[in-house]
N, C-alpha and C positions, 0 to 999 in steps of 0.2 A: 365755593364760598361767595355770596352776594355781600360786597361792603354798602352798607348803607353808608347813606352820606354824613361828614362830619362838619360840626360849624367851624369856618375858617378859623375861630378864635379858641383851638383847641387847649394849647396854651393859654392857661388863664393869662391875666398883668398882674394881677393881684392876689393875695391871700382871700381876700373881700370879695372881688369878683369870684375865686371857685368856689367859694362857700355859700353866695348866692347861689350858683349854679344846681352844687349839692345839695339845697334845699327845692329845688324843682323834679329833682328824682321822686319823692314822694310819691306823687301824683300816677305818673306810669308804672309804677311797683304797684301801688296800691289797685291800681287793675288788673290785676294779675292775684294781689296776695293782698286782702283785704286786709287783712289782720296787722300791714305794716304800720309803721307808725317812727317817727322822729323823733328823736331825743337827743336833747342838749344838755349836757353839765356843765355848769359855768365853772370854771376853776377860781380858786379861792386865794389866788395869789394878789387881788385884787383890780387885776385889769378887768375888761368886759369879752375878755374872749370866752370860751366854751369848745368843748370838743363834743363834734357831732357826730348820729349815726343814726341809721335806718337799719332795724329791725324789721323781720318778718316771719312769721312759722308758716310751714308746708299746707295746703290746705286739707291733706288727709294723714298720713305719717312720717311722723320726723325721723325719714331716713338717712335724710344727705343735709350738711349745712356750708353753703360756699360764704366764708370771713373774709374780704376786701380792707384794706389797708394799706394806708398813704401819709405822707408827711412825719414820718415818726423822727427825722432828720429835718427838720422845718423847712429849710432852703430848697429840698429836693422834692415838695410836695407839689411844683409846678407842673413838674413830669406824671408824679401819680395821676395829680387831676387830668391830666390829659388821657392816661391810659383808664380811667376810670369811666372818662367821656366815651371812649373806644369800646370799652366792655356793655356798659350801657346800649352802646346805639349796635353792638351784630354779636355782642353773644348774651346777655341777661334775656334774649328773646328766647332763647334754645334751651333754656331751662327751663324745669318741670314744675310748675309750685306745685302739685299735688303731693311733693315728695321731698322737695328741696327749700330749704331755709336759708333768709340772706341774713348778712352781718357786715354792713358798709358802712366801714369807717374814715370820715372824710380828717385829715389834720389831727393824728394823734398829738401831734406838738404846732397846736395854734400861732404859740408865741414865736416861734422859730422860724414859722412861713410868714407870718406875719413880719416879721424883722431881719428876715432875709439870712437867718441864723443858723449853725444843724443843731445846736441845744436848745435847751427849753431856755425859762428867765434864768435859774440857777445856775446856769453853765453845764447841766447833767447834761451828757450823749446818754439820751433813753438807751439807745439800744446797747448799751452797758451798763444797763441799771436792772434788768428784767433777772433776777438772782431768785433762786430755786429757793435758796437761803440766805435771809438776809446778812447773815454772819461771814459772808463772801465779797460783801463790800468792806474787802481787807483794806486797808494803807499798807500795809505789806507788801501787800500780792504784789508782782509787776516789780521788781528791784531794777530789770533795765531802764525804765521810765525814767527812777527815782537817778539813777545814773547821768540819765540826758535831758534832763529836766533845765538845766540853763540852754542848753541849747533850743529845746522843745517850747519854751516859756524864757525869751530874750529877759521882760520886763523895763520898767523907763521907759522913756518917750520913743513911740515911733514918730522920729522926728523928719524924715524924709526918704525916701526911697534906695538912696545911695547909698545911706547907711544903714536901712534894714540889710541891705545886699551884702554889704560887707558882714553887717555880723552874723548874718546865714551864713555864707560862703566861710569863715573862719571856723566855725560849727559842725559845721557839717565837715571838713577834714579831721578834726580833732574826734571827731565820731566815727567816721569812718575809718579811723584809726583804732578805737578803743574797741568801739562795738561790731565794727564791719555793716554792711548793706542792711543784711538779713537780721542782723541785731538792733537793729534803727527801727525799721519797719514791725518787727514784735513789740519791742519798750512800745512804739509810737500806737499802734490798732488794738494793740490785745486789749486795752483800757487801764482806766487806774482810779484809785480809790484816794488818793493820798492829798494832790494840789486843788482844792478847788477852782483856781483862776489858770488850769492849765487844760489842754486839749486831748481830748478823749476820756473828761471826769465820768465818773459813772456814779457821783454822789457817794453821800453816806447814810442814807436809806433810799428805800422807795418812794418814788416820788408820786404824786398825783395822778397824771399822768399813764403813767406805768399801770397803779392801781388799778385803774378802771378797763383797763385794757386785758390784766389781770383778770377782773372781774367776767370777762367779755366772753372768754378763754372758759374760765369753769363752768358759764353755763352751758355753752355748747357742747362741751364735754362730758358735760351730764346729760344732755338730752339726744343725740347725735349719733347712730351706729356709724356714721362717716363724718370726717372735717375736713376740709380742701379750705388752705391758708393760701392768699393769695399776697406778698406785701411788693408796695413798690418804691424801689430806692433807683439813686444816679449814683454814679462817680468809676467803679468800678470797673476795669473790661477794657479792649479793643474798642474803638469810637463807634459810637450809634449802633455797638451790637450788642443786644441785650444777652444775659448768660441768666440761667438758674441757678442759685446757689443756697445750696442746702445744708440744712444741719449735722454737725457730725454724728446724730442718735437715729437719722435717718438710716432704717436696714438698709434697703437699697443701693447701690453704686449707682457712681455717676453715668458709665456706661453700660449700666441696665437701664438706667431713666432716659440716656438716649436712643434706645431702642426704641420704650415705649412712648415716646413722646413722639418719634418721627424729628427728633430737636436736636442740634448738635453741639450746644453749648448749655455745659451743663459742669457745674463745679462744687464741692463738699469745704466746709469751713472744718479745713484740718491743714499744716504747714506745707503740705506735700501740694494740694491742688489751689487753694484760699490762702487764709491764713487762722490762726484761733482767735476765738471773741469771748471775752467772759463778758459775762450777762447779755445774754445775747436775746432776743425776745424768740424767734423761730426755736432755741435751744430749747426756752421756757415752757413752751407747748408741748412739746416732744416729753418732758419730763413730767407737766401736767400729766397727759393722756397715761403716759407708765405709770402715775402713780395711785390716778385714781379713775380713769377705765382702759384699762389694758386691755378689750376686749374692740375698742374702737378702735376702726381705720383710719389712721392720720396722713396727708402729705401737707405739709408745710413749707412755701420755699418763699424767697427771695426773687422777684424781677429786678435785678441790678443791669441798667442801663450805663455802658460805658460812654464816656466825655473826652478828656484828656486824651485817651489811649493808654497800652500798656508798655513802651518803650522806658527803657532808663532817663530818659530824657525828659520825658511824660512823667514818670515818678518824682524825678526831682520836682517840677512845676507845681504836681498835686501837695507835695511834701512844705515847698515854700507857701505856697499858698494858704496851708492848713495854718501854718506858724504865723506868716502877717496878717491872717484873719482875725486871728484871736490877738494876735501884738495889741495891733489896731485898736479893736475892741475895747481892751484894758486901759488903753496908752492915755497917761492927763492931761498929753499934748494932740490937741485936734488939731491935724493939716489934712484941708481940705482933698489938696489931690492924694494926696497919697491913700486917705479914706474911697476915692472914687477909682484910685485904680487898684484899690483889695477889693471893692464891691468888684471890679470886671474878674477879676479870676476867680473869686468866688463863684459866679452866674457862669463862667465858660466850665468850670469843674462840677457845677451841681446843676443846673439851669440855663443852657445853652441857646441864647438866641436864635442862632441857625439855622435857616428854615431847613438845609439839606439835612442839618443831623436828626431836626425835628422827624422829617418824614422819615428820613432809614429807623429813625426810634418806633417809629410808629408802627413800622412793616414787622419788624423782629419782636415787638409783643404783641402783634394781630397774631404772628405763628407761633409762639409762644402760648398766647392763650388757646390755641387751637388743638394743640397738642398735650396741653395741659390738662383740659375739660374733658375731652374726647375720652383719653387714659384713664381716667381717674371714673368715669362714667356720670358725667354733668351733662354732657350734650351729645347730640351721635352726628350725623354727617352734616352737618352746616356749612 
């Protein structure tokens, strides 16, 4: 494998600055696949942001189409763009246009990288929004939630640091009592329909957002005897190891995909190896393809880049963290510091300065992508 070289400033700074960036791919796609072309939809929520993408069809049969996607967790789109730069610059060369179609999607959720957020403006976690049916974005659903919901969502002033701690720490025993570890972590990930101002809402419809992404999704699916979904998140895993994690509609097993990957970390969103997601967007694909061309080859996964780690220790932090993110966020009381030390746990859980983590990040989706493309038959020995 020859790595070509990468600009120091892999890591964007900014929302602004990667979306610059992802507006200069045009140019070397389109020598390759004339037919590409950029599009922007400004979203309608009345900012000026836009979610962008570059299209392109095969230049002779649309047999294969590789879909790139990043930021659908806003905060964490610093990491995509990075690995997006990586993909670009030693494997987008080793594809075939004569045969293969792109679909790169830069900032599913603009406003969220933009504002250093994982929801969009509404407070929706897209990626429990992507509902096969929309009659699934219950308030019901999720009754542990609904259970740990003052815990989950304090409310009132986060007035200082000392006393979010205390009423974490009070919370969290009374939790740990009622619902045990494993019934924390379900109320808290599976998502919920019910608090709009609480963490991990997944709305009560479809959001914009989602739509188009929706949209993205049917037509490839209609045109496409093969799709290779590519998405990239943080937070997840052992530090600076990336894992694949896949949908539970995925035939496949985990360790058949690490066979054929040559990839050793490899994980299925079901309680046993993950955990479960309702409205999960990789789910949504999987149930597209079965419903309307079951005749198409689907792999659809996840690049979830660990931060934190996976220690109990490491859980608690991601877990605090999740809750004075959002505290924060709400709270009528603005204290400076305590606002600038929920931005650092934020960025060390989704967005890690780091340059050591940066680089192992980099390494484990160089091999990742390698094994991914190879398998799937996108590239041969590169």
């Amino acid at each position: 494998m020859i790595h070509l070289p990468v600009p120091p400033d892999l890591f964007p700074p900014s929302y602004e600055a990667s979306r610059q960036r992802f507006q200069t791919y045009l140019a070397p796609i389109r020598a390759r696949w004339p037919s590409a072309r950029l599009v922007s939809h400004p979203l309608s929520s009345g900012s000026s942001l836009s979610m962008d993408w570059i299209e392109a069809e095969p230049l002779e049969a649309k047999e294969k189409v590789l879909l790139f996607t990043l930021g659908e967790h806003g905060i964490e789109g610093f990491a995509g763009s990075a690995m997006l730069e990586l993909f670009m610059a030693e494997f987008l060369p080793a594809l075939d246009p004569r045969t293969t179609g792109l679909v790169l999607v830069h900032a599913i959720n603009p406003w969220g990288m933009q504002h250093l957020r994982r929801t969009n403006a509404s407070n929706v976690d897209l990626n429990r929004n992507f509902a096969w049916d929309e009659r699934s974005l219950d308030p019901t659903s999720n009754p542990g939630y609904a259970r740990a919901n003052p815990f989950f969502n304090p409310g009132g002033a986060a007035a200082s640091w000392m006393q979010m701690d205390a009423v974490f720490a009070s919370g969290l025993v009374r939790n740990l009592l009622s619902l045990g570890a494993g019934g924390i972590q379900t109320a808290l990930t599976l998502g919920q329909y019910r608090f709009p101002r609480g963490v991990y809402y997944g709305g009560d419809a479809i959001q914009e957002e989602t739509r188009c992404v929706m949209d993205l999704y049917q037509a490839a699916a209609a045109n496409y005897e093969r799709i290779l979904l590519l998405d990239m998140h943080t937070g997840y895993g052992p530090q600076a190891q990336l894992t694949l994690v896949n949908s539970a509609f995925e035939p496949r097993s985990s360790e058949a995909l690490k066979q054929a990957f040559s990839y050793p970390h490899v994980a299925k969103t079901d309680a046993s190896e993950f955990y479960a997601i309702q409205g999960d967007m990789i789910d949504y694909i999987y149930q597209l393809v079965k419903h309307t061309a079951p005749a198409t080859h689907l792999y659809a996964t996840t690049f979830e880049v660990g931060t934190l780690g996976d220690g109990f220790l490491a859980s608690l932090r991601a877990l605090r963290a999740t809750i004075f993110e959002n505290w924060v966020h709400w709270s009528p009381v603005k204290n400076p510091g305590v606002q600038a030390r929920t931005l650092k746990e934020s960025l060390a859980m989704f967005n890690p300065p780091d340059k050591a983590w940066q680089a192992a990040a980099v390494e484990s989706c160089r091999a990742a992508f390698r094994g991914v493309l190879r398998a799937e038959g996108y590239i041969g020995q590169v």
